[in-house]
N, C-alpha and C positions, 0 to 999 in steps of 0.2 A: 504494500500500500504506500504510495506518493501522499505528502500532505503539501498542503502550500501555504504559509501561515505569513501574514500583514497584518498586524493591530494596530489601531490607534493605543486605544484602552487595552494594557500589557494587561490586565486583571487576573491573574488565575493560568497566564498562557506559560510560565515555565511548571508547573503540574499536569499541564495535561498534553504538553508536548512530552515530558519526561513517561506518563503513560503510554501515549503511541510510541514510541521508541521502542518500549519495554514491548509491545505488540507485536514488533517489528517495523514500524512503518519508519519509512524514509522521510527527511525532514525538508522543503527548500523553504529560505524564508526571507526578506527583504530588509535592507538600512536597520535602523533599530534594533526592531524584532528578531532578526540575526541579531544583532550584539548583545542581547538580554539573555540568547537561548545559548550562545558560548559563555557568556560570565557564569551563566548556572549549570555549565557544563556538560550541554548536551549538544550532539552531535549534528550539525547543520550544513546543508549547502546554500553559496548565496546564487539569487537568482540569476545574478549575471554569468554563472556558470553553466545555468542549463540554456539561457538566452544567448550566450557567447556574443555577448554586447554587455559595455558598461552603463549602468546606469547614468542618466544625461540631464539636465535641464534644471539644476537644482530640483534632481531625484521627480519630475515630471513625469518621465519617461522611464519606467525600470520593468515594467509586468506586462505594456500592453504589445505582446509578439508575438509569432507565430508559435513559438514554442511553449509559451503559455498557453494564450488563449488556443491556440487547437488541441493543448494538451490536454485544456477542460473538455474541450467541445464536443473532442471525437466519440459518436454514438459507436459504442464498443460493438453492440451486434451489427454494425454498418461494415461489412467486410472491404467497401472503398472506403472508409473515415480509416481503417485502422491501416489500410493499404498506403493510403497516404501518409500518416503517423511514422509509417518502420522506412517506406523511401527515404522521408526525411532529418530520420534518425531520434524522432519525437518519441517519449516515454509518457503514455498518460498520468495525469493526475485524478485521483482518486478523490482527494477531499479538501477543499478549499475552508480557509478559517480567516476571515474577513472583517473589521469593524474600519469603519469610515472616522474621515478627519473631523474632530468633532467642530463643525459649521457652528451649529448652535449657539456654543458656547461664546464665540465669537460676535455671532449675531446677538447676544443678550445684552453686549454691551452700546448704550446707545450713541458711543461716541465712534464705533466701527467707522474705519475708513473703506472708502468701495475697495479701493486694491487690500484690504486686510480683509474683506470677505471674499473676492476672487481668490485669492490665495489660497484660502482655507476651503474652497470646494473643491473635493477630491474627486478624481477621474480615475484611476487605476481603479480604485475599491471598488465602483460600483459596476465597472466593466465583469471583474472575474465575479461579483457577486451575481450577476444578472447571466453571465456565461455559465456558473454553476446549475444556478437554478434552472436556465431553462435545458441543463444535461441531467434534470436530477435524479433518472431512472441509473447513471452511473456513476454520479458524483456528489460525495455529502455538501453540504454547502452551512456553515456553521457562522452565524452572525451574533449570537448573542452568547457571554460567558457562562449563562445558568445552564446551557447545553455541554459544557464540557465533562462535566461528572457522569449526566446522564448517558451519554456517547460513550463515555468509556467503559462501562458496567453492561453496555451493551456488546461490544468488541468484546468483552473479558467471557460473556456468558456464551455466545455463536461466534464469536471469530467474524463478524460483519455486522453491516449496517442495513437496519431491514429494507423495504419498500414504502413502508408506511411509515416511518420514520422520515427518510430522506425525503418525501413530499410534502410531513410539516415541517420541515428544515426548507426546504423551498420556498416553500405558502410564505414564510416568514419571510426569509432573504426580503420575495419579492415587496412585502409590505415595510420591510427596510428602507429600498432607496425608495418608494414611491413617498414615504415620511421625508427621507433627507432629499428630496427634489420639492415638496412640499413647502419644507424650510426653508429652503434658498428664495423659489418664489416670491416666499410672502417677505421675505426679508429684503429683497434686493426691490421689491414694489414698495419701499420706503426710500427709496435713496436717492437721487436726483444725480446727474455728473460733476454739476458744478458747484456741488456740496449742499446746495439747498432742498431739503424731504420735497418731495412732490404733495399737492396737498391729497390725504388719507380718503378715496370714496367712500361714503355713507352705508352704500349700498352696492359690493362689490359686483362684478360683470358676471362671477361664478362661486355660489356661495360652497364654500370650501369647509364642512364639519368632519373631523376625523380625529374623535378623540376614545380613547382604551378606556375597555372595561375595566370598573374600579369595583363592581361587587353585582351579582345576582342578586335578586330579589327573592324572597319567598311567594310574593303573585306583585301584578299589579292592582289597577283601583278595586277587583274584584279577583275571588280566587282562583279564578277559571280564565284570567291571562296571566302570560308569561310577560317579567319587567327586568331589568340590571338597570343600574347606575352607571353611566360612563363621566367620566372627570381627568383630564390629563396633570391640575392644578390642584394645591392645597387651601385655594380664598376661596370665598363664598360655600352658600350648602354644600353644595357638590362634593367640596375640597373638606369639609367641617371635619374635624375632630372628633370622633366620638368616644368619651369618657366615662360612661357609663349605662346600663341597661341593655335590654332587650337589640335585636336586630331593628337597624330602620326599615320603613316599610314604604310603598312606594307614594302612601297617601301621606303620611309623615314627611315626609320630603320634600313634596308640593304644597302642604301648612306651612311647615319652618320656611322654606322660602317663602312665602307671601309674611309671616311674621315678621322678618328677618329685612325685608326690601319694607314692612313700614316703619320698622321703629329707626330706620337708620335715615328716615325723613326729618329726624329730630337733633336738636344740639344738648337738648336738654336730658337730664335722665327719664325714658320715657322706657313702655311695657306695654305691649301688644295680647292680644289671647286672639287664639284663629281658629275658626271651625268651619272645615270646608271650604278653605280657603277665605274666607268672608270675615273682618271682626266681630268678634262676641263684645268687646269692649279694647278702648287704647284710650293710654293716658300721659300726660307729662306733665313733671311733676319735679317738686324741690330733692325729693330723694328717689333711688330705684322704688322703695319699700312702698313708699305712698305711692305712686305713679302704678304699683302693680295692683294695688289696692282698691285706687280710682274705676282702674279699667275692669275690676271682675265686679266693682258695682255696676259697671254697664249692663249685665246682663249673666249673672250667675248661674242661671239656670244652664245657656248652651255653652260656657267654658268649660262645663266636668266635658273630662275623656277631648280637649282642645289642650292646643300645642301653644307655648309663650315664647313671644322674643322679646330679650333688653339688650341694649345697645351699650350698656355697661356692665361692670365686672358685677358678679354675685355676689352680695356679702350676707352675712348673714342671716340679718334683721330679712331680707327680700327670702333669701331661701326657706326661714321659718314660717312666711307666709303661706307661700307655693304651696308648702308641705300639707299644709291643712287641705289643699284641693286635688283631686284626681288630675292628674294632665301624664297625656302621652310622651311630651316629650319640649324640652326647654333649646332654644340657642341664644348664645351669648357668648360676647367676646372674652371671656375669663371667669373664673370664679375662684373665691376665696378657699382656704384651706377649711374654714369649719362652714361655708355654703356647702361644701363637697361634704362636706361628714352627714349634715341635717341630708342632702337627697339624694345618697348613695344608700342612705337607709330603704329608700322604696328602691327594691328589687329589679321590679321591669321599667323603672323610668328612666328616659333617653335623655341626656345630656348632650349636648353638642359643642365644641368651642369654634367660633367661627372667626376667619382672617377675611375684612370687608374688599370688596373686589364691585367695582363697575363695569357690568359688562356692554358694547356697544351694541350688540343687535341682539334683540329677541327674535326667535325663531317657532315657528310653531308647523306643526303637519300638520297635513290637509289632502284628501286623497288625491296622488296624484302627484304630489309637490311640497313644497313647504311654503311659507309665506315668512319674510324677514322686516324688521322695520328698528329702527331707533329707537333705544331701550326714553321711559319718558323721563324724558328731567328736568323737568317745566316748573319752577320752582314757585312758593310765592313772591309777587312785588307786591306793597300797597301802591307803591308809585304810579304801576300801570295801570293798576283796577279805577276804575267810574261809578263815585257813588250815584242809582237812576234814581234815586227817592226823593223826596224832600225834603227827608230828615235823614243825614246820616248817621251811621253807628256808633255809639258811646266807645269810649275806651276799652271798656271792659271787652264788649260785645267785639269790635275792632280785633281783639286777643283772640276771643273763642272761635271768630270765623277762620280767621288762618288756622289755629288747628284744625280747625274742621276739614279746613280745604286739602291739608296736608292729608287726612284719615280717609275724605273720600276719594281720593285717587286712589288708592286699593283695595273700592269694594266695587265686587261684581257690578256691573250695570243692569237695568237704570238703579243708580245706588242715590242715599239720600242719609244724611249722617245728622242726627241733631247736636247740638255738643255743648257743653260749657268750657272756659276758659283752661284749656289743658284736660278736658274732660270726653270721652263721648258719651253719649243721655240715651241714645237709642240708632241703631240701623236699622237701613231698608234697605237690603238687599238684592241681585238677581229678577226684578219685575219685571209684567211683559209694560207695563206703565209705570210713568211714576210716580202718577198718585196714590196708586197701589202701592208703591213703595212707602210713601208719605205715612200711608195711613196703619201701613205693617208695622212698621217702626215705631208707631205711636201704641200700636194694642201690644206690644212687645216690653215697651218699654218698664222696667224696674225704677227708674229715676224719675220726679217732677220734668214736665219741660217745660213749664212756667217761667219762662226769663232764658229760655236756651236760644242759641241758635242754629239754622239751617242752610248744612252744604250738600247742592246738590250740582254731580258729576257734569252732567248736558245741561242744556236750556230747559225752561218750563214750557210745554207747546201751549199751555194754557193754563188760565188763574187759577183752577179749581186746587192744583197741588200746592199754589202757596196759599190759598184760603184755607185748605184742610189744615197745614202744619201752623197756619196763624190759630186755628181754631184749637189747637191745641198747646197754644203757650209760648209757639216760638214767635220771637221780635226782628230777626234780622235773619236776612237769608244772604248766599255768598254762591255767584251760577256763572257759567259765560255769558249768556246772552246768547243772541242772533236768532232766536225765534219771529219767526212772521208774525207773532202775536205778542211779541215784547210788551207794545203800549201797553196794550191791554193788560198784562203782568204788573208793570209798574202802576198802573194807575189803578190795579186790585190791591199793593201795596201802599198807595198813597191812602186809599180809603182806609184802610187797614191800620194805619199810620205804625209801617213796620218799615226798616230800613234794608236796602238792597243795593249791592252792589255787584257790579258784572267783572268777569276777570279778561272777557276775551280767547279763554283759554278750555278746551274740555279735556276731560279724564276719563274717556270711555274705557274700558275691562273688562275684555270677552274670556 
């Protein structure tokens, strides 16, 4: 057995050269990789020896020749591949052991010059990588170091390398360089020649998702589908930490993210509870402790068996709370040593530590395709908004509408959030209207709305849902506008003598 061995990443390559040896196998191996495998004293030939050529071009040029590459190539039962081989006095190679120049690494720094990412993108590697694989019915083709133990124990036990092995050694290869071509792309579509970034598309020409499974699921939204987790990164859900309890699940995932994307709308210490993706209640508050306390008055009843996100560390005034409630499962950027002691005591409850991450497109399937768009980040201005009423908003009220505005961007639509100053009072969630909504939120509600106010996600296409939410206590409402019936709106508000202001802006969430 011929091997041909070129690493980047030396990791593990004098052990498991020193086992093919031990096999019998012949060694040839390139710059470096040669000089690593004689200091540890095993026996090597360098490639210039089988190529009878020297290696050229600050080491450019050393693997791609006839002697190589057709030494990979030749389909051994091809009695003209091998006819040409012994003409030429070529000895095949058996089994190629290949890691690429690590690009990446390079590219991660954002100060990369273009000639120091040209530079660092490898051409030999990916030649005999992709020459291997596609001879893989005769030649191993080994790209990753977690295969050299397993390849070995395989030779020790049959003396070769099965069928089914070498074409997931293949499979792989091939998803190697389509990754490290991957890389280069997206990397070098930042770089301009005359040093200036090109400005970044929004909405790129071909949406490019290719990230590895990080865990199977137990089902997904129901037990009778199949779900995993895929995540390349350690920020956001995806990436989260998990420190304690049960396995996450794939309904769990999709709460903590929606908990996780509202409480990090907030500067202040604020505490979310999510059921269904939807708030049960969100608060912000002087302390985590109160702010979590606010928000399970929102509505106590649908936080049992809902997921909590805080945007600050857990201490443990806030974990003693929690504790007194059912919840499947918490994320948060940290948590203190004795939060951990109070909710490591519940057995199956999920903990997660989460490193915040903004992602620029939201992607969602649809049969057929996906649909992408800009993640929203449409912040509050008071600047921009237009008080339409004739009376504007008190101070107070002025406070509670922005948080409002802030809560009802993350509820399902037509959503409609009542709230107090750091408070929510009651949602309306999911309606096919939204005075339905209006009015769900009001026979839901656990808190007075007497003196609250009301945000809602769209325009009101007509009076009747700010008359309902006046009829129920609230004073100031906080919407975009642009409805054909605005006047009309406002001038149910001026009767009403409640305060309205338009932001220009909507929060729809399908």
């Amino acid at each position: 057995m011929r091997v041909l061995l070129s690493v980047t990443d030396k990791t593990g390559v004098p052990d498991f050269a020193r086992g093919l040896v031990a096999l019998g196998a012949e060694l040839i191996s390139t710059g470096g990789t040669a000089r690593l495998l004689r200091e540890s004293g095993i026996p090597v030939r360098d490639v210039s020896e089988v190529t009878r050529f020297p290696e050229m071009l600050d080491g450019r040029v050393k693997t791609m020749h006839p002697n190589i590459t057709g030494a990979i190539l030749a389909i051994r039962g091809n009695a003209e591949h091998m006819a040409a081989l012994a003409e030429h006095g070529i000895e095949p190679i058996d089994m190629v052991v290949v890691n690429l120049y690590q690009f990446e690494k390079i590219a991660a720094r954002t100060d990369a010059k273009l000639e120091d990412l040209i530079e660092n993108i490898d051409i030999g590697g990916p030649t005999m990588i992709r020459s291997a694989a596609k001879n893989w019915q005769d030649v191993a083709i080994v790209t990753s170091a977690d295969d050299y133990a397993p390849l070995l124990d395989e030779l020790r036990a049959s003396g070769a390398i099965s069928r089914e092995t070498k074409w997931r050694l293949a499979k792989q290869a091939f998803a190697t360089t389509a990754a490290y071509d991957r890389a280069i792309t997206n990397r070098l579509a930042q770089v301009g020649l005359e040093g200036a970034a090109p400005e970044p598309e929004a909405l790129p020409a071909v949406l490019d998702i290719r990230t590895p499974r990080r865990m199977s699921l137990r089902y997904g939204e129901n037990p009778h589908q199949k779900a995993a987790l895929y995540s390349a990164g350690t920020a956001g859900i995806a990436g989260a930490e998990q420190l304690h309890g049960k396995e996450l699940s794939y309904n769990n995932l999709v709460d903590l993210d929606a908990c996780w994307q509202l409480v990090c709308e907030f500067s202040g210490p604020a505490a979310a509870i999510i059921k269904h993706t939807n708030p049960a209640g969100c608060a912000e508050q002087a302390t985590l402790a109160e702010a979590y306390r606010k928000a399970l008055e929102c509505d106590p009843v649908s936080a049992f068996g809902g997921v909590i996100g805080l945007n600050r560390e857990v201490d443990e005034d806030t974990a003693a709370e929690m504790a007194k409630l059912f919840v499947e499962a918490i994320a948060a950027p940290a948590y203190s040593a004795k939060a951990l002691s109070i909710l490591t005591a519940k057995k199956n409850l999920r903990l997660v530590k989460v490193v915040n991450v903004e992602e620029p497109l939201v992607v969602k399937s649809i049969t057929g395709g996906y649909l992408a768009q800009t993640a929203d980040r449409a912040t509050f201005d008071r600047a921009t908004t237009e008080v339409k009423t004739k009376r504007a908003p008190t101070a107070e009220e002025w406070t509670a509408l922005e948080f409002g505005w802030k809560v009802v961007k993350h509820v399902k639509s037509n959503a409609i959030v009542y709230a107090n100053a750091g408070q929510t009072a009651a949602v309306g969630a999911g309606q096919m209207s939204r005075v339905d909504s209006v009015n769900i939120a009001a026979t839901k509600a656990h808190l007075p709305l007497a003196g609250t106010v009301v945000a809602s996600d769209a325009f009101f296409p007509f009076p009747d849902g700010l008359e309902a939410a006046a009829k129920y206590g609230a004073t100031a409402f906080i919407q975009p506008g642009g409805s054909v019936k605005d006047a009309e709106v406002i001038a149910a508000a001026d009767r009403l003598g409640v305060a309205m202001v338009f932001t220009g802006v909507r929060h729809f969430r399908h």
